[in-house]
N, CA, C and O atoms as a DFTB+ gen file, in Angstrom:
260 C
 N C O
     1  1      31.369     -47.472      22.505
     2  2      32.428     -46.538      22.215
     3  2      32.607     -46.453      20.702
     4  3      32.439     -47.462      20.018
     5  1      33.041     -44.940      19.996
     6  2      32.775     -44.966      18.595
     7  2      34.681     -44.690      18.871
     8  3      35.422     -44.235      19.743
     9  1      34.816     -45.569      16.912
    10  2      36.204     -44.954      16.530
    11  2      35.983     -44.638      15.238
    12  3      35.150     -44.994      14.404
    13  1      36.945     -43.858      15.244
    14  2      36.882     -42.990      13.618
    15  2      37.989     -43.207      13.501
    16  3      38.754     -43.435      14.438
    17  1      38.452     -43.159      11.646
    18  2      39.599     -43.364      11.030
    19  2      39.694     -41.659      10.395
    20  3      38.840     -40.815      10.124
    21  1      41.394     -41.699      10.329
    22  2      41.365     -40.346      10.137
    23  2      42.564     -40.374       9.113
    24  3      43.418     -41.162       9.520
    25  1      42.960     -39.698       7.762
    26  2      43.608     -39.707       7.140
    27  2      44.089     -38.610       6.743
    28  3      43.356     -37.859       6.099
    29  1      45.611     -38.193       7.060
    30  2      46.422     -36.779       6.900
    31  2      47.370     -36.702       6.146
    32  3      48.181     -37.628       6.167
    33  1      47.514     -35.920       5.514
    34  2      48.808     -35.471       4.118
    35  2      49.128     -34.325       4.685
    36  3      48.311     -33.421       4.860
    37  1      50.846     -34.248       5.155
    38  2      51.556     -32.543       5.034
    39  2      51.549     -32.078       4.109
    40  3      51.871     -32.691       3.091
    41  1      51.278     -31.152       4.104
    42  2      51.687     -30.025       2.960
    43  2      53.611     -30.091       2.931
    44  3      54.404     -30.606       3.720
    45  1      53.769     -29.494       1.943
    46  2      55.467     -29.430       1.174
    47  2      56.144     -28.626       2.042
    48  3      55.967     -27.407       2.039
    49  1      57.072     -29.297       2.956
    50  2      58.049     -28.133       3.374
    51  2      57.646     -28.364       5.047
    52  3      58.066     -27.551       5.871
    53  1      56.875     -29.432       5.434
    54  2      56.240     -29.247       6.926
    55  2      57.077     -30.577       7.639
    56  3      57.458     -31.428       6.835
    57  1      57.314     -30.755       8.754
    58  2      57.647     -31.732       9.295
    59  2      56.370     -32.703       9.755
    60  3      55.563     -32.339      10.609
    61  1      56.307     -33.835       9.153
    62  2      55.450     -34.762       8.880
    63  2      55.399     -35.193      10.488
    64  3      54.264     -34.894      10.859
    65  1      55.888     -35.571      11.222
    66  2      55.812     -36.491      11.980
    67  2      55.902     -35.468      13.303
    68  3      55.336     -35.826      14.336
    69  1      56.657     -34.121      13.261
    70  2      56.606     -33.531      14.274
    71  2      55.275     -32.746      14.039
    72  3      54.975     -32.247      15.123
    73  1      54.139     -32.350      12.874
    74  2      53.060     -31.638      12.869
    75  2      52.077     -33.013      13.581
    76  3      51.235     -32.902      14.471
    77  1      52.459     -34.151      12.941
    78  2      51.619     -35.509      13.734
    79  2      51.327     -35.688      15.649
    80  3      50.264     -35.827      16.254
    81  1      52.128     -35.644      15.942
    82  2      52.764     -35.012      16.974
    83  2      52.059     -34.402      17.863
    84  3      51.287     -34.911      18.676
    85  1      52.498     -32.550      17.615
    86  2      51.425     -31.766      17.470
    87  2      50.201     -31.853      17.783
    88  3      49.756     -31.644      18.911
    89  1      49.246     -32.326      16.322
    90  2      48.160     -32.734      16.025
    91  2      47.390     -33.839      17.267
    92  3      46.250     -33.521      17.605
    93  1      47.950     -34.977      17.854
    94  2      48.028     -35.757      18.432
    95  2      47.564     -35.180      20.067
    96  3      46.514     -35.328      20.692
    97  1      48.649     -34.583      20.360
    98  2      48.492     -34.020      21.963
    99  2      47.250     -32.825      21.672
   100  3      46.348     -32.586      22.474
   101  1      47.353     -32.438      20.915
   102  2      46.325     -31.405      20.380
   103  2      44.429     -32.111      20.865
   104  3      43.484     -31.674      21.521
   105  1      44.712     -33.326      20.098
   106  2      43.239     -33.650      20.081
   107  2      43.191     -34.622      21.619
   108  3      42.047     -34.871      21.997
   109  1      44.066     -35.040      22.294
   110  2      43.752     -35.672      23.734
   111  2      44.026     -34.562      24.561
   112  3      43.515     -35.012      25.587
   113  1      44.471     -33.389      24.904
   114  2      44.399     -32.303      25.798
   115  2      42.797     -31.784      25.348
   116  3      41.666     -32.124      25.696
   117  1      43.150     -31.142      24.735
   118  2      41.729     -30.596      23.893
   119  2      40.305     -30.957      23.458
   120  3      39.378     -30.305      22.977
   121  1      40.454     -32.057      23.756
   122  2      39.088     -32.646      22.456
   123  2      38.802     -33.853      23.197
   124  3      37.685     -34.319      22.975
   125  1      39.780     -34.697      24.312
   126  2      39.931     -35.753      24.886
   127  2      39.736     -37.136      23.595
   128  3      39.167     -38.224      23.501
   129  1      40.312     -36.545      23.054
   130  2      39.955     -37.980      21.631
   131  2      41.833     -38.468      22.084
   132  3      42.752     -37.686      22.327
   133  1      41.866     -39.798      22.064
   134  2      43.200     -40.536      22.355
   135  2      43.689     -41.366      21.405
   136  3      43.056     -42.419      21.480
   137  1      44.623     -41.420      20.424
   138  2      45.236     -42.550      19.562
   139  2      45.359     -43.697      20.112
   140  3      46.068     -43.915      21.094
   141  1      44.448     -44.797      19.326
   142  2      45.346     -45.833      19.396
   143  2      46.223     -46.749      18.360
   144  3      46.747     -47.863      18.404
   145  1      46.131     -45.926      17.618
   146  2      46.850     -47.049      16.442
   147  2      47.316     -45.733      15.561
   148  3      46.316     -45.124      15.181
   149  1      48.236     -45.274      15.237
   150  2      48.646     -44.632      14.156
   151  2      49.893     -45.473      13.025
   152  3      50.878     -46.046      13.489
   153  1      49.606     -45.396      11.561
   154  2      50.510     -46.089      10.472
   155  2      50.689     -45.465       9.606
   156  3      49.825     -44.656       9.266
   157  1      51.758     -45.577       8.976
   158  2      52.365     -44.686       7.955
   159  2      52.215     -45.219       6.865
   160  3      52.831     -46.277       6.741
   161  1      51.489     -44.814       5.815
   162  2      50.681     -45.382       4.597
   163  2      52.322     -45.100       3.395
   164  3      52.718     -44.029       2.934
   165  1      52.905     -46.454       3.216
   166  2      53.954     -45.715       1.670
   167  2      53.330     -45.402       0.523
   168  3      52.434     -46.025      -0.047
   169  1      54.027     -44.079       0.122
   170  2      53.379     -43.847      -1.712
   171  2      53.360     -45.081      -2.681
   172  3      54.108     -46.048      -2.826
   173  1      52.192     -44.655      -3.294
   174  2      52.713     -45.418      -4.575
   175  2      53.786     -45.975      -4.984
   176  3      54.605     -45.233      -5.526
   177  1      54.053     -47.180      -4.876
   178  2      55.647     -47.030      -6.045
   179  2      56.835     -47.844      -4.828
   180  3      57.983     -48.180      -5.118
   181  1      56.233     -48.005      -3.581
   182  2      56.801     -48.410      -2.814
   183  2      57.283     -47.837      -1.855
   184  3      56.813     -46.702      -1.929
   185  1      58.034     -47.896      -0.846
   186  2      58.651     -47.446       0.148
   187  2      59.750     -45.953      -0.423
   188  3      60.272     -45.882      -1.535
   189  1      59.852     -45.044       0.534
   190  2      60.524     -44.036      -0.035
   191  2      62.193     -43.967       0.928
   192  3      62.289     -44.764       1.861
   193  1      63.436     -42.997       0.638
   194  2      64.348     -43.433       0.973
   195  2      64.151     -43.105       2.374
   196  3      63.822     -41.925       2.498
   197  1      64.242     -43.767       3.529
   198  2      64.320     -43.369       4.872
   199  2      63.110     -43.844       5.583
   200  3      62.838     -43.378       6.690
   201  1      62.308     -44.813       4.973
   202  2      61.232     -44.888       5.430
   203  2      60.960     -45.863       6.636
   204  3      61.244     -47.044       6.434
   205  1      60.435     -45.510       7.892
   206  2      60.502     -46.769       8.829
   207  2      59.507     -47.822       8.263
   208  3      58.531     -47.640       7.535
   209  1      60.008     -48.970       8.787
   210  2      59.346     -49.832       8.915
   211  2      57.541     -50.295       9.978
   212  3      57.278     -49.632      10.982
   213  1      56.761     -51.222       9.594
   214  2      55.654     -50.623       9.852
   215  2      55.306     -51.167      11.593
   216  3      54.234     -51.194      12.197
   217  1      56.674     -51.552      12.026
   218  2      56.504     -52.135      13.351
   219  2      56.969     -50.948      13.924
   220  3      56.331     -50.505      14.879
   221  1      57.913     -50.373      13.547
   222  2      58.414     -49.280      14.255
   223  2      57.505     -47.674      14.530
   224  3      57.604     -46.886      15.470
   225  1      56.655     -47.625      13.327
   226  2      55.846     -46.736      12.690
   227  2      54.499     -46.517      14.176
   228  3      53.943     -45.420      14.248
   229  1      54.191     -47.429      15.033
   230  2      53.210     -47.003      15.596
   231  2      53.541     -46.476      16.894
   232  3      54.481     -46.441      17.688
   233  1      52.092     -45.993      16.730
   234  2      52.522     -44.760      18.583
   235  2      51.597     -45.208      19.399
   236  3      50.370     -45.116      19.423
   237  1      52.276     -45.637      19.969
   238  2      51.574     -46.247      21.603
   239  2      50.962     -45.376      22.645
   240  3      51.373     -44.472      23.373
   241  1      50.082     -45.847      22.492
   242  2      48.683     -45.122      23.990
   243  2      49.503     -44.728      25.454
   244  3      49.449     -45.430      26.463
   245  1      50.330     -43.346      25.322
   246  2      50.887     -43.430      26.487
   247  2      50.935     -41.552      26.803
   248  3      50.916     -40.683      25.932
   249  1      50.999     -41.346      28.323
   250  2      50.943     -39.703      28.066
   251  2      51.492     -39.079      28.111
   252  3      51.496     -38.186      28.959
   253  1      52.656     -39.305      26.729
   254  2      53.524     -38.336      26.430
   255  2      52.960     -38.022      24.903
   256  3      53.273     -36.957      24.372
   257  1      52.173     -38.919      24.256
   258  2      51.667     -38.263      23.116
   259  2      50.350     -37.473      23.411
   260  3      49.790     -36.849      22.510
């Protein structure tokens, strides 16, 4: 079985986590490719205001994503 790493930046003005989302059901309806591990990389400079934490941050293999 192959895994690939995949790395995404929103564009300005997009909802980050609801285009993730999206993106997500997108490629297991469609494409049958399934997440198992998604993490939220902080900028430079440290954590930003509102930022979850990195336990909270992952999305679990289940089929609602």
């Amino acid at each position: 079985m192959n895994d690939f790493l995949l790395r995404l930046r929103p564009k300005k003005n997009v909802s980050a986590i609801h285009a993730l989302r999206r993106g997500l059901k997108y490629l297991l309806r469609s494409c049958g490719l399934r997440a198992v591990s998604v993490e939220e990389i902080p900028p430079k400079g440290g954590l930003r205001a509102g930022a979850l934490s990195p336990a909270s941050q992952c999305v679990k293999e289940s089929s609602d994503v």
